[in-house]
C-alpha positions as CSV (number, residue, x, y, z in Angstrom):
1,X,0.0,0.0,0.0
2,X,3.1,2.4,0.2
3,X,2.2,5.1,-2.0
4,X,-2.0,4.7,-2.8
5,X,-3.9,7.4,-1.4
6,X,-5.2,5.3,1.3
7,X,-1.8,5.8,3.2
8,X,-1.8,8.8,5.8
9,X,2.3,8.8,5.8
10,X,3.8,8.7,2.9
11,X,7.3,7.1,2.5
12,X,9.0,10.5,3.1
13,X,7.3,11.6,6.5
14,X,4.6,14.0,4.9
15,X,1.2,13.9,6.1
16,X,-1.4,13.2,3.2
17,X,1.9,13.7,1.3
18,X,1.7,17.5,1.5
19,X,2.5,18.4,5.1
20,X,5.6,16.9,7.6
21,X,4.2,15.4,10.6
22,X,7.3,17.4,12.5
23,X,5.2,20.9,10.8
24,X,1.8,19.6,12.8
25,X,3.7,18.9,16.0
26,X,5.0,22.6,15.8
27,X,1.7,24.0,14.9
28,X,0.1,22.0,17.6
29,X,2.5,23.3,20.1
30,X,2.0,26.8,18.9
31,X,-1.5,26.5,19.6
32,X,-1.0,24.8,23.1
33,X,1.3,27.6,23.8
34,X,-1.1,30.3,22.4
35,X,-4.4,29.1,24.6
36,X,-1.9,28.9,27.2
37,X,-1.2,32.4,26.9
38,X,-4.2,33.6,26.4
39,X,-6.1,32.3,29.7
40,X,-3.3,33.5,31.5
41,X,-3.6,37.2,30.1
42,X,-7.7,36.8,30.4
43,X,-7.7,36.0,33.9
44,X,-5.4,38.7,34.8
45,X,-7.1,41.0,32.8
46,X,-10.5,39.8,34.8
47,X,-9.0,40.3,38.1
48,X,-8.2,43.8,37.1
49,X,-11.9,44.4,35.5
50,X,-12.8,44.0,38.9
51,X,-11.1,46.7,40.4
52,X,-14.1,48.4,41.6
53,X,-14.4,45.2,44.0
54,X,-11.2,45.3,45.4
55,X,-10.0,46.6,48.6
56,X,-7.5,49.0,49.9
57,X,-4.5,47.3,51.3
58,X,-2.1,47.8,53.6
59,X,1.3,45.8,53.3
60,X,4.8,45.7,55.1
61,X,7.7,44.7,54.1
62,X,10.7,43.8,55.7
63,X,14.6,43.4,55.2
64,X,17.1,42.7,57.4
65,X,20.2,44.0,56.2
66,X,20.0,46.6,53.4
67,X,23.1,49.0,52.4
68,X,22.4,52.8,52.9
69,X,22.6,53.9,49.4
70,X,19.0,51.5,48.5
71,X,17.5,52.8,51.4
72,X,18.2,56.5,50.2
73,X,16.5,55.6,46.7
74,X,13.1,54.6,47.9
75,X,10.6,57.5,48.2
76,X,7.5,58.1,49.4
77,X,4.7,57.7,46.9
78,X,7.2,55.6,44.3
79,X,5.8,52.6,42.7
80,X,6.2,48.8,44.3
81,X,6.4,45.6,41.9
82,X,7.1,42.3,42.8
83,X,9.8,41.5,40.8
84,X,8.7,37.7,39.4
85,X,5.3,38.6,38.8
86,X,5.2,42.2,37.9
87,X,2.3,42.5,40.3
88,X,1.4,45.5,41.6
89,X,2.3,46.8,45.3
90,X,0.8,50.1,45.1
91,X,2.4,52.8,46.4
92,X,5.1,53.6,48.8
93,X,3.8,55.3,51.9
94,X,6.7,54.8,54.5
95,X,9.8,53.8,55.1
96,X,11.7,53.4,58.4
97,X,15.1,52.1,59.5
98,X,16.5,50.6,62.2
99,X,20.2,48.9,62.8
100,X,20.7,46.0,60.5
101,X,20.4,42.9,62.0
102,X,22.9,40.1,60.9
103,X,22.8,36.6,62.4
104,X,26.1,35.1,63.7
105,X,26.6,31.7,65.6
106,X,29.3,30.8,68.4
107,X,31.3,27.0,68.2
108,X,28.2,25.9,70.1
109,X,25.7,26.7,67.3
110,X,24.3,29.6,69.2
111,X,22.8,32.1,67.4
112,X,23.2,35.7,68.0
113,X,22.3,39.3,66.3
114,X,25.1,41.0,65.7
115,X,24.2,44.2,64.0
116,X,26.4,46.2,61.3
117,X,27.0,50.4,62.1
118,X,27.2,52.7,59.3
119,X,26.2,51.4,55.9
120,X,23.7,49.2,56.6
121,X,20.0,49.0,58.0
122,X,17.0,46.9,58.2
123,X,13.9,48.4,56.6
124,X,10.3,48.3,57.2
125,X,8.7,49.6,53.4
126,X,4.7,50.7,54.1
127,X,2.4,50.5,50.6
128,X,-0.8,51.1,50.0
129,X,-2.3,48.6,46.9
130,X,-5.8,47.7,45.6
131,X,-6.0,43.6,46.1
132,X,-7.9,41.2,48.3
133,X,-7.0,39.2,51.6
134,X,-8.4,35.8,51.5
135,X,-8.3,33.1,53.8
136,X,-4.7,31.9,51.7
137,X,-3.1,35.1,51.9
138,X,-4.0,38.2,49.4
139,X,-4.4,38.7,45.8
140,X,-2.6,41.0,43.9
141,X,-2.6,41.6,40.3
142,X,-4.1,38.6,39.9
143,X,-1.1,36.4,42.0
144,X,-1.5,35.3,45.5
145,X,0.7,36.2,48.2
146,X,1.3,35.2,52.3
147,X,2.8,36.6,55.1
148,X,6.4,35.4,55.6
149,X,6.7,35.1,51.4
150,X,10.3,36.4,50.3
151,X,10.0,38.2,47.7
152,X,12.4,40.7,45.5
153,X,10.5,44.4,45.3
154,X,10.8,47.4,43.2
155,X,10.7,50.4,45.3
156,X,10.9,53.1,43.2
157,X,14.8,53.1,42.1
158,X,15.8,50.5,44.6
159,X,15.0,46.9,44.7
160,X,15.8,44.1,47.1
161,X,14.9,41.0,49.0
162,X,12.7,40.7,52.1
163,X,9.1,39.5,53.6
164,X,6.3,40.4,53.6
165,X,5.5,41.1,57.0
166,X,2.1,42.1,57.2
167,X,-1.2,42.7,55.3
168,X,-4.3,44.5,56.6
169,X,-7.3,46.1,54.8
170,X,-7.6,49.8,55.0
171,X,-11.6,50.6,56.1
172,X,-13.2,53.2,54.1
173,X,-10.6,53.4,51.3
């Protein structure tokens, strides 16, 4: 039968002996990848058509041990994004500094803080963002987040890693 019309595969791998079966498997994959793409970007975009439903939020973030210089570059009422996600943190709406904390342990496997002077600090980052708090955590941009997540933010010019380190919703906002 190698040949007749009734074969599907032809001798030299085409497909009705017109199209390569590797061809379909690309065009298949394409599509796969396409759909794929396309729920994601509806869903996100459906999360945002309901921003009249979302809430004002409240979120900390913390970091242990930041130098000064990315402490001086983040400003009240600069952006925040997550830096995976691109999800939006809101808006910047206090920062505050303390001494860094860095973790040391002794030959006994003691651990104490042991905290750096000068060019270093911890930092506590206040936003404000548009999201939900559900019993899992809170939604942001579409992507769910937790207390105690590590994360890398954008503040404004900076960006670094911490946790999150709280989330509360903001009444009447």
């Amino acid at each position: 039968m190698n040949g007749e019309r009734g074969d599907m595969i032809d001798k030299d791998g085409k497909l009705f002996g017109k199209v390569s079966v590797i061809d379909v498997l690309i065009v298949a994959l394409i599509l796969v990848a396409g759909i794929f793409i396309a729920t994601r970007y509806m869903s996100a975009s459906s999360a945002s058509q309901g921003a009249g439903s979302l809430d004002t939020l409240e979120i900390k973030f913390y970091a242990e041990e930041v130098n000064d210089f990315v402490v001086d570059a983040i400003k009240i009422g600069d952006a925040a994004k997550e830096m995976a996600q691109y999800a939006s943190f809101g808006t910047i709406t206090d920062v505050r500094t303390a001494p860094s904390i860095t973790w040391v342990s002794d030959l006994d496997g003691n651990l104490y803080a042991s905290p750096k002077e000068d060019k270093y600090f911890s930092v506590t980052v206040t936003m404000e963002a548009k999201g939900k708090i559900d019993a899992t955590g809170f939604t942001l941009d579409g992507t769910t987040y937790f207390v105690g997540k590590t994360v890398i933010l954008y503040l404004g010019k900076a960006g670094f890693q911490g946790r999150i380190a709280g989330v509360e919703k903001i009444d009447g906002r």
